[in-house]
C-alpha positions in Angstrom: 144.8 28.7 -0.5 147.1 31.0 1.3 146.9 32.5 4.7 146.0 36.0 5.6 148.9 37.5 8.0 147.4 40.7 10.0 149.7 42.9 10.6 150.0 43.9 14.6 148.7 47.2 15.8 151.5 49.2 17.5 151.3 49.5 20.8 151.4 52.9 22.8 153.0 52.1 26.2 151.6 53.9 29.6 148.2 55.2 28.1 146.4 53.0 30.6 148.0 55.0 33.5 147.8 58.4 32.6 144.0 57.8 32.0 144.3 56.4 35.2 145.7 59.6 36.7 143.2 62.0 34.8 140.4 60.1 36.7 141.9 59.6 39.9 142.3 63.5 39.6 138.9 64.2 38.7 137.6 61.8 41.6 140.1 63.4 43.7 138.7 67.1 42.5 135.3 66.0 42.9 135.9 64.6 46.5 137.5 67.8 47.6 135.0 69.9 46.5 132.4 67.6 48.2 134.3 67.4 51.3 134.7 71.3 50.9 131.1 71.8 50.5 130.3 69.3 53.6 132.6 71.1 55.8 130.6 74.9 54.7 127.4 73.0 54.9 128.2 71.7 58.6 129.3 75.3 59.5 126.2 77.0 58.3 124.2 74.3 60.2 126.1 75.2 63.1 125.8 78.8 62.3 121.6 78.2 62.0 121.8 75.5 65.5 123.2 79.0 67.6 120.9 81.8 65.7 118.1 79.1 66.4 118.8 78.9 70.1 119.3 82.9 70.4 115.9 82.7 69.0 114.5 80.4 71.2 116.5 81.9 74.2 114.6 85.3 73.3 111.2 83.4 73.0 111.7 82.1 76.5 112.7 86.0 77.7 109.0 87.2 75.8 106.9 84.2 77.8 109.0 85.9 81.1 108.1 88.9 80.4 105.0 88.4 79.3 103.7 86.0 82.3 105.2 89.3 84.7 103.2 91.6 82.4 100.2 90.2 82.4 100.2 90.2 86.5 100.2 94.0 86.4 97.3 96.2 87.7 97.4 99.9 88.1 94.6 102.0 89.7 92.7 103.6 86.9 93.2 107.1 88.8 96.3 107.2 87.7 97.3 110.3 85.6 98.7 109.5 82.0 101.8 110.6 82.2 102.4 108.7 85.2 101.5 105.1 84.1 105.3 104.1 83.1 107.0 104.9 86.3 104.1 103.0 88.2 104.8 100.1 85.9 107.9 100.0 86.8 106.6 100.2 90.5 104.4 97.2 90.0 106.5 94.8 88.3 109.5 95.1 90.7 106.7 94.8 93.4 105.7 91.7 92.0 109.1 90.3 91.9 109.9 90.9 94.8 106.8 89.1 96.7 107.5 86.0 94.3 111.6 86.2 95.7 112.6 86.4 92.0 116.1 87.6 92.2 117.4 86.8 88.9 115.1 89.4 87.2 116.6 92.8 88.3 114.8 96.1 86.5 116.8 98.7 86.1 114.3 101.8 85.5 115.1 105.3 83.7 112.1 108.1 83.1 110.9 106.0 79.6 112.4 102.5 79.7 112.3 99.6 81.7 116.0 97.1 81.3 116.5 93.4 82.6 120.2 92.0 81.6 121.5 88.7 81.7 118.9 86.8 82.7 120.6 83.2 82.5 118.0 80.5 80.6 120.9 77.8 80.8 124.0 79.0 82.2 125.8 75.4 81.0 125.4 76.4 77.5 125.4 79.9 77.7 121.7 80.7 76.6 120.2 83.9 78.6 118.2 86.7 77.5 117.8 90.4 78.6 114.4 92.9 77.8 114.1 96.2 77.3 110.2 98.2 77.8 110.2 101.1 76.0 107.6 104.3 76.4 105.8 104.7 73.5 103.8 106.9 74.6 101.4 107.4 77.7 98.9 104.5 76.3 102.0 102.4 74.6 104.8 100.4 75.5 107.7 98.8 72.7 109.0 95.2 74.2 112.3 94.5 73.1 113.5 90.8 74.0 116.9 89.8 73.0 118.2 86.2 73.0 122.0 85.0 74.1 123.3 82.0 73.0 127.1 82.4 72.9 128.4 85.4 70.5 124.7 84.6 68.5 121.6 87.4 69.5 118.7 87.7 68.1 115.6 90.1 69.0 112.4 89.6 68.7 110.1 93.3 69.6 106.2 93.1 70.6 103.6 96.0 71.5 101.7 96.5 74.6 98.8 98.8 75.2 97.5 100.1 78.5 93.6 99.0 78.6 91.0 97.7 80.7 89.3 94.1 81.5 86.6 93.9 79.4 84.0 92.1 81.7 83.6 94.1 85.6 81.4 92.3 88.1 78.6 95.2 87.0 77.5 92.8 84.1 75.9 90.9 87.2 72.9 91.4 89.1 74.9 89.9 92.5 78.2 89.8 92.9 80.6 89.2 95.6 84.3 88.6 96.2 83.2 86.5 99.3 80.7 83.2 99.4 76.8 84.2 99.1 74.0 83.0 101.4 70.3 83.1 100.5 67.7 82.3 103.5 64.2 82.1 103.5 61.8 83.4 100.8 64.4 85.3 98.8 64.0 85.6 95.4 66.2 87.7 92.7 64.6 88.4 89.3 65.3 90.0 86.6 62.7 92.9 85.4 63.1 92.6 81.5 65.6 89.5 81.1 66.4 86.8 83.8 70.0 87.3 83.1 69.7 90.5 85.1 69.3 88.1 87.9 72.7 86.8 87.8 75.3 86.0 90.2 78.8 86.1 90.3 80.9 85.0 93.2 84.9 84.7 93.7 84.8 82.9 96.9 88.4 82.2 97.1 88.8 82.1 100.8 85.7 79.3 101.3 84.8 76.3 99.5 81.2 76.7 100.1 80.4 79.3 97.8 76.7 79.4 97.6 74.0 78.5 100.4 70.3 78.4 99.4 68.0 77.2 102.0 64.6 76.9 102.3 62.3 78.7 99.3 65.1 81.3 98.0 65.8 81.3 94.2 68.0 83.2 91.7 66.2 83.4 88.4 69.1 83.8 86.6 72.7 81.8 86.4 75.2 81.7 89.0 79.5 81.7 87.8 82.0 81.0 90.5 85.4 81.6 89.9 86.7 78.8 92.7 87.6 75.7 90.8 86.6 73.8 94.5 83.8 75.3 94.9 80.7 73.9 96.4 76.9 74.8 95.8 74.7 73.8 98.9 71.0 73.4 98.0 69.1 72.9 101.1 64.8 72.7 100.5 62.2 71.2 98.0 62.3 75.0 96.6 65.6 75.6 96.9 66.5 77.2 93.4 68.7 78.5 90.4 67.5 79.1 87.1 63.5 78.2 87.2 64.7 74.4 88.4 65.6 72.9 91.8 67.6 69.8 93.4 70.1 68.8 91.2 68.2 70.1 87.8 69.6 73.7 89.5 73.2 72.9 88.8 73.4 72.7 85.3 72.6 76.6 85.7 76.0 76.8 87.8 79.3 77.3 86.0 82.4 76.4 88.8 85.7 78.0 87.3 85.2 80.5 85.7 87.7 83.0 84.7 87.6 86.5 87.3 85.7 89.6 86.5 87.5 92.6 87.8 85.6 94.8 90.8 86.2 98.3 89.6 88.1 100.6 92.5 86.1 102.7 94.2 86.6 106.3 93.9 84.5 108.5 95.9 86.4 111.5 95.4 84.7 113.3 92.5 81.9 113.7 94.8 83.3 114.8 98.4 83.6 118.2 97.4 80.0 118.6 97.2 79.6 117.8 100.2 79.2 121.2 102.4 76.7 121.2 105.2 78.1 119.4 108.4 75.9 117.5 110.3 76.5 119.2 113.6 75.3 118.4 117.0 72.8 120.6 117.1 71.1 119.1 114.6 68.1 116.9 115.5 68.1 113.5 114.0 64.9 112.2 115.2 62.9 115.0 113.6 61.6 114.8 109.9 64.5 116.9 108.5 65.8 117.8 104.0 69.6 118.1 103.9 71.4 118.8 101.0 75.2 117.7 100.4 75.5 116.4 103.7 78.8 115.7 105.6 78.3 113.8 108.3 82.2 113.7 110.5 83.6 111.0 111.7 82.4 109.5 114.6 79.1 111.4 114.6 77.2 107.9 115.2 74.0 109.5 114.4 70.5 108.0 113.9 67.8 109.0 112.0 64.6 108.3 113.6 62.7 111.3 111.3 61.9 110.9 108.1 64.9 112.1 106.3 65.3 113.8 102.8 68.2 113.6 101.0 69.4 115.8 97.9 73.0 115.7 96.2 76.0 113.4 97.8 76.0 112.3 101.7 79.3 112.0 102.7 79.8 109.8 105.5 83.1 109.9 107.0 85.4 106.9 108.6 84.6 105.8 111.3 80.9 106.1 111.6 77.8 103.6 112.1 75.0 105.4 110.7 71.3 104.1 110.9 68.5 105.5 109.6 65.2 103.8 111.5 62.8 106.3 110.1 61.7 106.3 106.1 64.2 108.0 104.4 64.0 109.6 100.4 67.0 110.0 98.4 67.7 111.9 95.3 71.6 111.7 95.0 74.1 109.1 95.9 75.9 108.3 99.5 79.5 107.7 99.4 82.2 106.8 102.2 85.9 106.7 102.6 86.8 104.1 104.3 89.6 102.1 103.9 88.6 99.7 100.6 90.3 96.6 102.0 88.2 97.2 105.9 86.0 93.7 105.5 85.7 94.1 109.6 82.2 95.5 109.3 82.9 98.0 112.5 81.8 101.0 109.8 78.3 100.5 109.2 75.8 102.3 107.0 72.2 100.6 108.4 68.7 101.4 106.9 66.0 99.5 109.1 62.8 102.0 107.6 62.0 102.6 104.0 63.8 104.2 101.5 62.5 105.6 98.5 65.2 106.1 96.1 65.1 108.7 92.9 67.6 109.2 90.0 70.3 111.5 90.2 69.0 113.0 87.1 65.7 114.7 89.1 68.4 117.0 91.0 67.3 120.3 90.3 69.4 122.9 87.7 70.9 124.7 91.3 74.7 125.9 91.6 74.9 123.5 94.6 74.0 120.5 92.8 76.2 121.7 89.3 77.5 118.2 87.4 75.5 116.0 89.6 73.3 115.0 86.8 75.5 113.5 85.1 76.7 111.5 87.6 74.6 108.3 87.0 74.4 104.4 87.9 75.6 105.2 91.8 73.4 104.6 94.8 75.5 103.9 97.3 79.5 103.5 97.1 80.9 102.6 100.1 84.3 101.2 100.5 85.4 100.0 104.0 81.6 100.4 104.9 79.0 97.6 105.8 75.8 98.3 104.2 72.5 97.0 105.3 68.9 96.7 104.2 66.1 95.8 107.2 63.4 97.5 105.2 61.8 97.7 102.2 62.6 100.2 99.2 61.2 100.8 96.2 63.4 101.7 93.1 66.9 102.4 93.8 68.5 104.1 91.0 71.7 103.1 91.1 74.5 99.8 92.0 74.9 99.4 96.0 78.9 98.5 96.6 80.4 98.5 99.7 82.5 96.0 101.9 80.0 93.5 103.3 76.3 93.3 102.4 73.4 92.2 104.4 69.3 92.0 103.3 67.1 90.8 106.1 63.4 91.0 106.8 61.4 92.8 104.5 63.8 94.6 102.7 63.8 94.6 98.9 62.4 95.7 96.2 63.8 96.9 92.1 67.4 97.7 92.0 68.8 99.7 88.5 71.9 98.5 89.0 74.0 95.9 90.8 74.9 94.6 94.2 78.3 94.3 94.6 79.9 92.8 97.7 83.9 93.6 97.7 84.4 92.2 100.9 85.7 87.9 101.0 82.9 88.0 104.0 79.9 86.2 103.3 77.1 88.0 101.3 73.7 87.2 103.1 70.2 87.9 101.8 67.6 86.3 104.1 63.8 86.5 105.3 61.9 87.6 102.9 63.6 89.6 100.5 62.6 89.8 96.7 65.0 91.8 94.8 63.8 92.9 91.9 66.9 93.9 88.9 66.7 96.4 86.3 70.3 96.7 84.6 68.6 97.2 80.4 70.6 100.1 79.3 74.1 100.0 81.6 76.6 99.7 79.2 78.8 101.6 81.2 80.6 101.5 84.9 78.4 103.3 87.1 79.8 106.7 88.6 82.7 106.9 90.5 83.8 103.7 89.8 87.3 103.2 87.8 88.4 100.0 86.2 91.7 99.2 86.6 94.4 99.3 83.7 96.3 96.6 83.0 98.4 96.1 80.1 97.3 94.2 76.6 99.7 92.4 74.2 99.5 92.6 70.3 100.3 89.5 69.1 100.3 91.2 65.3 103.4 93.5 66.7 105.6 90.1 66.8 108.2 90.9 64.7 112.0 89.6 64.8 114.3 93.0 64.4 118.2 93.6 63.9 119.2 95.8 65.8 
């Protein structure tokens, strides 16, 4: 048997290597590209880190300006065209009682500018704002985040509007603490919530005294978050329940109600007959748009009728001792932050009290009629009730309120106290009140605009 001899296959020297090369080329290609592509992504991350600061710098600049924005109040007398430039008044007032010195406003006839506001001056990140007239209702916000050479803008919408709850959606209210002594009892005439309270109480802890057999049918909200409720008595009351059963029917905290400015103005003119001092106060006596001038003093012993608007100018204590019948609405003008109870408006007789609506169809009397939900609006005045009344047709607001004796009786409307001075109802006063109907803010009263924010306007522009 032979052997089979197998021939060797040649052999191609340095194929091993080049192969060798081709890959480490490839790997080499492939590593490139991927350290390439690392390097681009780290860039556009970095790129996206400083857009996504400017972004957050200009979300920190719209809390700013929102926080300032949202502290503004302008008087609801003032004329359209005029609402920018007192915004512009406002906010650098409010800056400047909070010594904020970084925020400088720079003002033109239709925008509002803040530059360079530094957010973190280490790293760069600021933001500036821009508030732009719309029109005489609406205002463009414009906030623009720094960060470096990176900006970014977001823009938001503001409207000029007012609160949506006032203190008239109460039976009492009062800026200052309330004190019920006695038998005093407030009730509602259709619904027990036309019974309720509202007190601010800012400047007292005690907000609330009841003593003895007062009540308030309806429920009490305190805006003071210390606020104390003193229930002194076996009869002591809120809400149909005493003793400690009351307090469920008390609310501490709660968010403010706004007290509408008072703005006796629309009805001054009407006022034309003078009380002079030849005219006899003791005797039973009609006037019709009465002025009575400051520091007249005078007292009506008489029975006195009153038709249209009495005007009762600062300073003045007038008392009426005799019975005295209204058709019309009193009004003062005093100074609205006066709490020192030296102007007084006293009524220690009976009043009967008729809607401004029974004014008769005379030239004198002309737009009167439509005048309605006033009784008495009477800033810088102290108002007091020592007698009884029967229907008042109408809110009673002044700067200090006081009930005692007998007085009392149905009121279609509020009481409204806008003085931090205690409120204080005693003896034996049952009031009695009738607000079905008011949907509105009585007459002569002006809510005052502040400035609402879209939150659907939030929109991030290039500019």
């Amino acid at each position: 048997m032979k052997r089979v001899i197998t021939a060797p296959r040649p052999v191609r020297p340095g194929s091993a290597l080049v192969l060798s090369l081709i890959f480490i080329a490839m790997f080499s290609a492939l590593a490139a590209a991927m350290a390439g592509m690392s390097g681009a992504n780290i860039q556009i991350a970095e790129t996206h880190r400083k857009v996504d600061n400017a972004r957050s710098c200009a979300e920190s600049g719209l809390e700013v300006v929102r926080f300032w924005m949202s502290k503004v109040e302008i008087s609801g007398t003032t004329a359209p065209a005029e609402r920018f430039a007192r915004l512009a008044t406002v906010l650098q007032n409010e800056l400047t009682d909070a010594g904020i010195t970084n925020l400088a406003p720079v003002c033109t006839s239709s925008t509002i500018s803040v530059s360079n506001v530094p957010i973190n001056s280490t790293l760069g990140q600021a933001f500036s704002a821009t508030l732009t007239s719309i029109d005489n209702d609406n205002i463009q916000v414009d906030v623009t985040g720094h960060y470096g050479s990176f900006n970014r803008t977001i823009r938001s919408a503001y409207a000029f509007g007012t609160r949506a709850n006032t203190v008239f959606d109460f039976g009492v209210a009062s800026k200052g603490p309330v004190s019920l002594a006695g038998n005093v009892e407030l009730e509602g005439v259709n619904l027990q919530v036309e019974s309720n309270a509202y007190i601010e109480s800012d400047n007292s802890l005690l907000a609330l005294s009841i003593v003895g057999n007062s009540h308030i049918a309806g429920e009490v909200k305190i805006v003071n978050p210390l606020a104390l409720v003193d229930l002194q008595g076996g009869k002591a009351g809120i809400g149909g329940e005493t003793g400690t059963a009351a307090m469920k029917h008390v609310e501490i905290g709660v968010a403010p109600c706004e007290f509408p400015e008072m703005n006796p103005a629309t009805f001054i003119p009407y006022a034309t007959r003078v009380l002079g001092p030849g005219d006899s106060t003791s005797a039973d006596a009609t006037y019709e748009n009465l002025k009575i001038p400051a520091g007249a003093n005078p007292t009506f012993s008489g029975h006195a009728t009153l038709k249209g608007v009495v005007f009762i100018e600062a300073p003045n204590v007038v008392t009426f001792t005799g019975g005295v019948d209204i058709t019309g609405i009193i009004v003062t003008n005093g100074d609205p932050t006066d709490n020192s109870a030296e102007n007084r408006l006293v009524f220690t007789g009976n009043v009967t009290g008729h809607p401004i609506t029974e004014l008769p169809n005379q030239p004198q009397f002309a737009g009167l009629q439509s005048q309605t939900g006033t009784f008495i609006m009477a800033p810088g005045f102290h108002v007091g009730f020592g007698g009884s009344f029967s229907t008042l047709s109408g809110a009673i607001a002044a700067n200090g309120i006081q009930l005692w004796g007998n007085a009392g009786g149905t009121i279609n409307g509020s009481i409204v106290n806008y003085s931090d001075a205690q409120m204080v109802l005693q003896g034996n006063t049952d009031l009695y009140f009738n607000r079905s109907g008011l949907d509105e803010v009585p007459a002569g009263f002006v809510p005052e605009l502040i400035l609402r924010y879209d939150p659907s306007s939030y929109t991030e522009v290039v500019l």
